[in-house]
C-alpha positions as CSV (number, residue, x, y, z in Angstrom):
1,X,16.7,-3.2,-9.1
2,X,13.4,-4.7,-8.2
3,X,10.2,-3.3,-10.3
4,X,8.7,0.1,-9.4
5,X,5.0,-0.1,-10.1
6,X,2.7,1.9,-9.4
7,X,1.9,2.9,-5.4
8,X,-1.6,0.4,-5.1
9,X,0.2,-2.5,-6.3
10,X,1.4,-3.9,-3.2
11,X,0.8,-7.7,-4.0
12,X,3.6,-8.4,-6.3
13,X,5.4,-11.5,-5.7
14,X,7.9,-9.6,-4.1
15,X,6.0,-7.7,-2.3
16,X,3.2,-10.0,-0.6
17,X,0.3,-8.3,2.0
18,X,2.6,-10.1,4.9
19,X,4.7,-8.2,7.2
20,X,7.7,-8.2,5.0
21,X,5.5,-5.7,3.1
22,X,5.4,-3.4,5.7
23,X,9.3,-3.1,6.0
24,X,9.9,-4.4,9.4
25,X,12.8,-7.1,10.3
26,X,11.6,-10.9,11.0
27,X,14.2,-10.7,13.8
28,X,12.0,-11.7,17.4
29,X,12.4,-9.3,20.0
30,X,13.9,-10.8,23.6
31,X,11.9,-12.3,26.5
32,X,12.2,-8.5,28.7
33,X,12.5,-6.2,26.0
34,X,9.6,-4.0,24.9
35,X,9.3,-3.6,20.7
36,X,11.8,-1.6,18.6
37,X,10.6,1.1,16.7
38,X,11.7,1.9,13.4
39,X,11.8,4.6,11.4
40,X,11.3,5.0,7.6
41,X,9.5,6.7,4.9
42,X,9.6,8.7,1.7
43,X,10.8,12.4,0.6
44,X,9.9,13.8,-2.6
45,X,10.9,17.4,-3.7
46,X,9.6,18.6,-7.1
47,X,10.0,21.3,-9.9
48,X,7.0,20.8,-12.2
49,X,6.2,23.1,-15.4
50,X,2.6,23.4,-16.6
51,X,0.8,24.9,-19.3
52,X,-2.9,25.5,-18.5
53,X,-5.8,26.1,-20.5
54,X,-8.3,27.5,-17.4
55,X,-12.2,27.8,-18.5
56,X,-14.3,29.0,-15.5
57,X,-18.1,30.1,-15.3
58,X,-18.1,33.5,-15.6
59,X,-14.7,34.0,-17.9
60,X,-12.4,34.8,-14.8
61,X,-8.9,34.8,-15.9
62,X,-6.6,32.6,-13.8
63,X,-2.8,33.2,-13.3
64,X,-0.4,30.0,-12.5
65,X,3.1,29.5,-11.6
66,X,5.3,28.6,-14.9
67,X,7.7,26.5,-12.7
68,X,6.3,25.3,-9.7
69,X,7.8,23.6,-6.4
70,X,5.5,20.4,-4.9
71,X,6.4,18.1,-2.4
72,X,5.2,14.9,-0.9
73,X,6.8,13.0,2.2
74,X,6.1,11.0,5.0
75,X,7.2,9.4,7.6
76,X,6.7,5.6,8.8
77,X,6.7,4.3,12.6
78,X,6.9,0.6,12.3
79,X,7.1,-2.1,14.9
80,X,7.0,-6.1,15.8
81,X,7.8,-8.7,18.3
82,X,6.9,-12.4,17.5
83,X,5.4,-14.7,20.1
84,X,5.4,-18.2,20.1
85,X,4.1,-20.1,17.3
86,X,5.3,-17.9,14.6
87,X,3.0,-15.4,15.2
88,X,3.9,-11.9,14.7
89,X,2.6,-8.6,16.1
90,X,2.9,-5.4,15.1
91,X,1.7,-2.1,13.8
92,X,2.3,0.3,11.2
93,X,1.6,4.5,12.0
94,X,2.4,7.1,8.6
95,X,2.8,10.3,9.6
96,X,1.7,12.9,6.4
97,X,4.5,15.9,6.0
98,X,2.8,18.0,3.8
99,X,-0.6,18.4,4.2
100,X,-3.1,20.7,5.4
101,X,-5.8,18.1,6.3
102,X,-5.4,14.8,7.9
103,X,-1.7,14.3,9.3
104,X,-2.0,10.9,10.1
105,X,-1.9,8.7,6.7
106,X,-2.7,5.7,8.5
107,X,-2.6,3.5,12.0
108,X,-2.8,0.4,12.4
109,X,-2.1,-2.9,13.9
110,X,-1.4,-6.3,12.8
111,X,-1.5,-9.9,13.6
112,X,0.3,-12.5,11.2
113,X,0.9,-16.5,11.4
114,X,2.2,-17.7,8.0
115,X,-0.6,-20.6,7.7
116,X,-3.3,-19.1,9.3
117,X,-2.9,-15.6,7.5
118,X,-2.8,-11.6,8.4
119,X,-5.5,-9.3,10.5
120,X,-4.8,-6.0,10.1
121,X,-7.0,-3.7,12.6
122,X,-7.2,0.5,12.5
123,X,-7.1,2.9,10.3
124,X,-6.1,1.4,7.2
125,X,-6.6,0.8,3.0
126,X,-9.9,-1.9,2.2
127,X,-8.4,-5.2,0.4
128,X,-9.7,-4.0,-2.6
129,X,-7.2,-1.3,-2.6
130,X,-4.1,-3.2,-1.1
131,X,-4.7,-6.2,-3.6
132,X,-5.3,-3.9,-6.7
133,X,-3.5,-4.2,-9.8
134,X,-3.1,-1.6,-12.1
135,X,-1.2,-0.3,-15.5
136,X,2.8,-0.1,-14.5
137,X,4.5,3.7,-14.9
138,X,8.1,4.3,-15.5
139,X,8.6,6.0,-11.9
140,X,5.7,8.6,-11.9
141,X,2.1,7.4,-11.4
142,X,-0.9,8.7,-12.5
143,X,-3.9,6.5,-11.0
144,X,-4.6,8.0,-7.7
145,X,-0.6,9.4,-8.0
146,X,1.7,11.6,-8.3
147,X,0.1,14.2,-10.7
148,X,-3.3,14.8,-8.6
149,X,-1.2,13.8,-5.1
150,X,1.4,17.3,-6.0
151,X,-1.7,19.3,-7.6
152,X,0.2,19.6,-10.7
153,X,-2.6,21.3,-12.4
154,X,-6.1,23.0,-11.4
155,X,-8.8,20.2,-11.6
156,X,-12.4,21.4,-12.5
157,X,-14.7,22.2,-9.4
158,X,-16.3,19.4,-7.9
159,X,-13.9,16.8,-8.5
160,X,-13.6,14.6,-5.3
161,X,-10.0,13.1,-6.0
162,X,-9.2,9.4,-4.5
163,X,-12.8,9.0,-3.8
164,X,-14.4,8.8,-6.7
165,X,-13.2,7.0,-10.0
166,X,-12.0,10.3,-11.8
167,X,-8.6,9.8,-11.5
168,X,-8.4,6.3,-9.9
169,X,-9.5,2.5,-10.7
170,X,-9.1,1.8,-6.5
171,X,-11.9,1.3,-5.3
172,X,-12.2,4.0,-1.9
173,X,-15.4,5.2,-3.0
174,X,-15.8,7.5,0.0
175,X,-13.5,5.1,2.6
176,X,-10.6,7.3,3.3
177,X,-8.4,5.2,5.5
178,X,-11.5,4.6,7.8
179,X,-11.1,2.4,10.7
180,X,-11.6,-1.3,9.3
181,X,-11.1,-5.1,10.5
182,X,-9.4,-6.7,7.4
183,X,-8.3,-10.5,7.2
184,X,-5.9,-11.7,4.1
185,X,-5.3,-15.6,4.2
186,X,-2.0,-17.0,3.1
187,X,-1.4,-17.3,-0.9
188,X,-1.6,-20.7,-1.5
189,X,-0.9,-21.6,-5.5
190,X,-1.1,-17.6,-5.8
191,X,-3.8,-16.9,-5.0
192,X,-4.8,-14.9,-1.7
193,X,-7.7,-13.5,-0.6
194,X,-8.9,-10.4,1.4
195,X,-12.0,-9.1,3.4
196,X,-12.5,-6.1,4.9
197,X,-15.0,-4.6,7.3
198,X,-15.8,-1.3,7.7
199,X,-18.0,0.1,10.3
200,X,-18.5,3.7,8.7
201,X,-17.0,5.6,5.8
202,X,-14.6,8.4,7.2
203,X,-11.3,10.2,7.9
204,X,-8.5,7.1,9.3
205,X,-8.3,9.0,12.7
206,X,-11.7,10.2,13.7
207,X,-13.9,6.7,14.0
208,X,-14.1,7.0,17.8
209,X,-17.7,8.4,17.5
210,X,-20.2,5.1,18.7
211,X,-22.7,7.4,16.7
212,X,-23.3,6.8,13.4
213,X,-26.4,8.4,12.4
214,X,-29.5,10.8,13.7
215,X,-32.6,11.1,12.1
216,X,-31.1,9.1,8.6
217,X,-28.2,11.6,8.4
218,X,-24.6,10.5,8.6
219,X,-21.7,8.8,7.0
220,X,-22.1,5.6,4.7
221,X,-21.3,2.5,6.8
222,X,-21.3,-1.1,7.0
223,X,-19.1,-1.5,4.1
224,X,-17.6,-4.3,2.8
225,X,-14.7,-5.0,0.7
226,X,-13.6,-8.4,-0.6
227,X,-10.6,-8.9,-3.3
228,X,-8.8,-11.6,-5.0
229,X,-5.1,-11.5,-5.9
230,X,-3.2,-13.9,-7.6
231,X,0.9,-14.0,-8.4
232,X,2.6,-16.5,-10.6
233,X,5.9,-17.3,-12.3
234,X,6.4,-19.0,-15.5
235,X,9.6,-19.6,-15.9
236,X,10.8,-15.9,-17.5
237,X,6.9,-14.4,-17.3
238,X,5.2,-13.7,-14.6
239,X,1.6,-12.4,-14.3
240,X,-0.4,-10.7,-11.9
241,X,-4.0,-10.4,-11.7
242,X,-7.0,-8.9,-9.2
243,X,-10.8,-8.8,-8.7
244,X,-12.5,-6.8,-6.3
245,X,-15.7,-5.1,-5.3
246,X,-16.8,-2.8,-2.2
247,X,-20.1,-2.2,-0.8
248,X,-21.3,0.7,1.3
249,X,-25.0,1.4,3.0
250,X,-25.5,5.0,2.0
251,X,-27.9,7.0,4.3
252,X,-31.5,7.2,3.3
253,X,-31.4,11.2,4.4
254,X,-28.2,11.2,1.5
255,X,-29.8,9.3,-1.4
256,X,-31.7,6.4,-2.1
257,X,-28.6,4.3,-3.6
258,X,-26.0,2.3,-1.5
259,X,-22.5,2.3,-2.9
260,X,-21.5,-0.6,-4.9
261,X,-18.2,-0.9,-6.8
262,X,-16.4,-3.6,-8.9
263,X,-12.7,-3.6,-10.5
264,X,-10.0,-6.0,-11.9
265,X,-6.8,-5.5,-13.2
266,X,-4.2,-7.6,-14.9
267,X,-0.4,-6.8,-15.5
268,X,2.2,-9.5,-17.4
269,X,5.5,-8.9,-17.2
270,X,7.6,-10.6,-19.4
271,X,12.4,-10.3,-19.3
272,X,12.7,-6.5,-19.2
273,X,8.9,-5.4,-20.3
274,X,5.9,-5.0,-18.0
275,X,2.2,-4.4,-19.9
276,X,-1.2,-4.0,-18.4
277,X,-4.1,-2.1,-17.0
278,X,-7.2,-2.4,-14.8
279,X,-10.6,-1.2,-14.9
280,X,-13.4,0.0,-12.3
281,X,-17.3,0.9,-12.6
282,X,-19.1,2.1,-9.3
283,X,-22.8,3.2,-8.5
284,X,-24.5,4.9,-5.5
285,X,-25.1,8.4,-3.4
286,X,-22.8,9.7,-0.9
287,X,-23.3,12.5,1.9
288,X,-23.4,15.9,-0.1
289,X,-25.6,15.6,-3.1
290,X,-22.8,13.7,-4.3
291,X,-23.3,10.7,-7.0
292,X,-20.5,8.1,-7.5
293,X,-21.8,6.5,-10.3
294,X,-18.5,6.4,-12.5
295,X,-16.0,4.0,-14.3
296,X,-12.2,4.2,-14.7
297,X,-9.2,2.3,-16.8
298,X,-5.9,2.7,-17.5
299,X,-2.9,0.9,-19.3
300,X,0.6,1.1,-19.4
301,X,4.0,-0.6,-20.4
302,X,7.2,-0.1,-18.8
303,X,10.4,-1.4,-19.3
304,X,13.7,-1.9,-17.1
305,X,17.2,-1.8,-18.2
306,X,20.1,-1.6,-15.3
307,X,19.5,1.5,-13.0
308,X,17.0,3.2,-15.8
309,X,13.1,2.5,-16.1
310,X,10.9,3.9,-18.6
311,X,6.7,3.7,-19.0
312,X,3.8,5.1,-20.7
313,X,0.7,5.1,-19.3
314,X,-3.0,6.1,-19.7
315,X,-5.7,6.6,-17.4
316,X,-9.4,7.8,-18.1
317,X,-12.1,8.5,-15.6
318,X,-15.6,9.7,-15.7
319,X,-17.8,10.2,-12.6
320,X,-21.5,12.4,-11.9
321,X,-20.2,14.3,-9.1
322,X,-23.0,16.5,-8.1
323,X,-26.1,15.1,-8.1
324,X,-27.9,18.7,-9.4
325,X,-25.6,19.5,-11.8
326,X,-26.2,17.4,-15.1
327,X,-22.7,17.4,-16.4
328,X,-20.6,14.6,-16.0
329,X,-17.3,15.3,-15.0
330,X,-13.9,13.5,-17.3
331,X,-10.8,13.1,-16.6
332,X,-7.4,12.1,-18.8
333,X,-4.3,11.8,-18.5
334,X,-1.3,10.3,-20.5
335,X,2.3,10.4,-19.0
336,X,5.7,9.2,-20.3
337,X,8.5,8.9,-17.4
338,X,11.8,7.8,-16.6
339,X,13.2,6.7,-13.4
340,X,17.5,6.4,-12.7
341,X,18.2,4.7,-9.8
342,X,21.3,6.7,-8.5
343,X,21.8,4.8,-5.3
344,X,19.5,2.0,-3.3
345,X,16.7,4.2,-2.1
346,X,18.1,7.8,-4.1
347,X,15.8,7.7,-7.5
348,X,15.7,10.5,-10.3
349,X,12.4,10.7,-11.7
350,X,11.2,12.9,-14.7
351,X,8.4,12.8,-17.1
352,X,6.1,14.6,-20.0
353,X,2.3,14.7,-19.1
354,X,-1.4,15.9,-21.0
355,X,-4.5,16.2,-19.5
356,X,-7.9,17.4,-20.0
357,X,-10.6,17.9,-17.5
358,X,-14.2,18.7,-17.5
359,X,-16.3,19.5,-14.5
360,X,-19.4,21.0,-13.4
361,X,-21.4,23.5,-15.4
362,X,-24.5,24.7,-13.6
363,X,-22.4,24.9,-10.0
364,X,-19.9,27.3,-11.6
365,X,-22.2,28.9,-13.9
366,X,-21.7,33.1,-13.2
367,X,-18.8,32.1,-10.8
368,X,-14.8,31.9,-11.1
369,X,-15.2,28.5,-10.1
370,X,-13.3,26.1,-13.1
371,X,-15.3,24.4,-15.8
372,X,-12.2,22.5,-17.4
373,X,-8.6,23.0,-17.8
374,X,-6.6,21.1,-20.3
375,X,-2.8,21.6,-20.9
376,X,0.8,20.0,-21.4
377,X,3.4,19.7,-18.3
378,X,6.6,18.5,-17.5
379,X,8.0,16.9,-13.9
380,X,10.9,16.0,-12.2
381,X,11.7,15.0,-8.9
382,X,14.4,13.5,-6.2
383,X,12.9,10.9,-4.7
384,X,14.6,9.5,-1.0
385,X,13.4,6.3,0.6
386,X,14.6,5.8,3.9
């Protein structure tokens, strides 16, 4: 069974940024025919159990669910034809089936020769976040993952999940999914490396708008992204390592700081054992009195024996949040899961969690808004990929 790391590491050496990565057959299409489209993606049903510890500014008492039912699916709407060459077009569309936001996870298209490299074009993850690599899990991730992803627990007003460092070491920093021109070239002693450019900071979805600010006001833009991945076997070890860093022009009307942030990450595996972590520090002001000055790590080992996997991992995060509210806010979060592989693309995941969370003080002060929440939980789930 190959390795089931966490969700952002996508360059593994079995899982290159190519167009094998995003599940689609090499097989050309014929001279008349218009490109296939194929249909995968993800269903996952939960049962989760969670003891919390609610603090909130005025003394509110909060009542939760003992056992609680999450879920998280989508579906994929792939595509490609090759043309002469060996290039290959294509495009990639996730459709979100729970959510009460943005349906559309991403959209995008691709271009891909195997010497020249990959352009990917829409509404998309920066290189930064493709070619992260972070602490391995036994089957239920906690950096920017499952936990936060299912809302296993209240988190502490304020908290601006997946865009900040709180509870991730990606670097998205505000860039959720935006439309963005991104280039990787081919890996070439394993090493590849990525750029991305992003015109404004936003939704993937709504980046039809020409306008970008009036009168100073508006969304961060002009960002850049730029990683570095590398992927190497040594005879029974294999190691896999990233740098990255993303820049954003912030709005004068919004703060007087772009956005600048930096991460790496490094992950050795090693027969049947995996062990690593990554790291991520970030600076600058974002629309909403919002700082994202912050830093981030976690580590984890995992390792895989027939159809059963097993990890511990550890993630801590720290971030401003608001920028009139003092307090910083902290994140942690330690989980020990198991994965059993019933059948290829049927998983049984389960797993023991802690966290602790402080947020805001002065925001919440006299309100039921939370202050912290710390607690124990437990988490299973069926897991389909199809």
């Amino acid at each position: 069974m190959a390795s089931r790391r966490t969700a952002r590491t996508h360059l593994s050496l079995r899982n290159a940024v190519s167009v094998t990565m995003l599940g689609l057959a090499p097989a050309a299409a014929e001279a008349e025919e218009r490109i296939r489209v194929q249909i995968g993606g993800t269903m996952q049903q939960w049962a989760v159990v969670a003891g919390q510890n609610i603090n909130t500014g005025d003394g509110s008492e909060f009542d939760t669910a003992a056992l609680d039912q999450k879920h998280n699916s989508e579906i994929r709407f792939l595509g490609k034809t090759e043309l002469r060459n060996e290039v290959a077009i294509g495009f990639r569309i996730e459709l979100e089936a729970n959510t009460d936001d943005q349906q559309i996870g991403e959209s995008f298209l691709f271009v891909e020769q195997p010497t020249a490299g990959l352009i990917q074009i829409g509404d998309t993850d920066n290189v930064a976040i493709t070619m992260q690599v972070a602490a391995p899990d036994g089957g239920i991730s906690i950096n920017d993952g499952d936990l936060l992803g299912i809302e296993a627990f209240v988190t502490p007003e304020g908290y601006e999940e997946g865009n900040s460092l709180i509870d991730s070491t990606a670097l998205q920093l505000g860039d959720d999914n935006s439309g963005k021109f991104s280039y990787y070239t081919p890996r070439f002693a394993g090493v590849q490396i990525g750029v991305s450019y992003i015109p404004r900071f936003e939704d993937g979805g709504s980046n039809n708008d020409s306008i970008t600010r009036v009168d100073s006001e508006g969304p961060v833009r002009n960002g850049v992204a730029i990683a570095v991945n590398y992927a190497q076997e040594f005879d029974e070890l294999e190691i896999e390592a990233y740098a990255g860093y993303l820049f954003g022009d912030t709005p004068s009307a919004e703060g007087s700081r772009n956005i600048r942030g930096a991460g790496a990450g490094l992950v050795v595996e090693f027969a049947d054992f995996e062990i690593g972590g990554s790291f991520a520090w970030s600076r600058g002001d974002a629309p909403g009195d919002t700082s994202l000055n912050g830093r981030s790590f976690d580590i984890g080992i995992a390792y895989e024996f027939n159809r059963y996997r097993i990890g511990l991992t550890y993630i801590r995060g720290v971030n401003e949040g608001s920028r009139v509210d003092p307090a910083d806010q902290r994140l942690d979060q330690v989980m020990l899961s198991g994965t059993y592989a019933l059948e290829p693309g049927v998983d049984l995941v389960a797993g023991i969690f802690y966290y602790d969370a402080d947020g805001e003080k002065d925001l919440v002060a006299a309100s039921d808004g939370v202050r912290s929440n710390c607690g124990f939980g437990f988490a299973t789930a069926l897991e389909i990929r199809f």
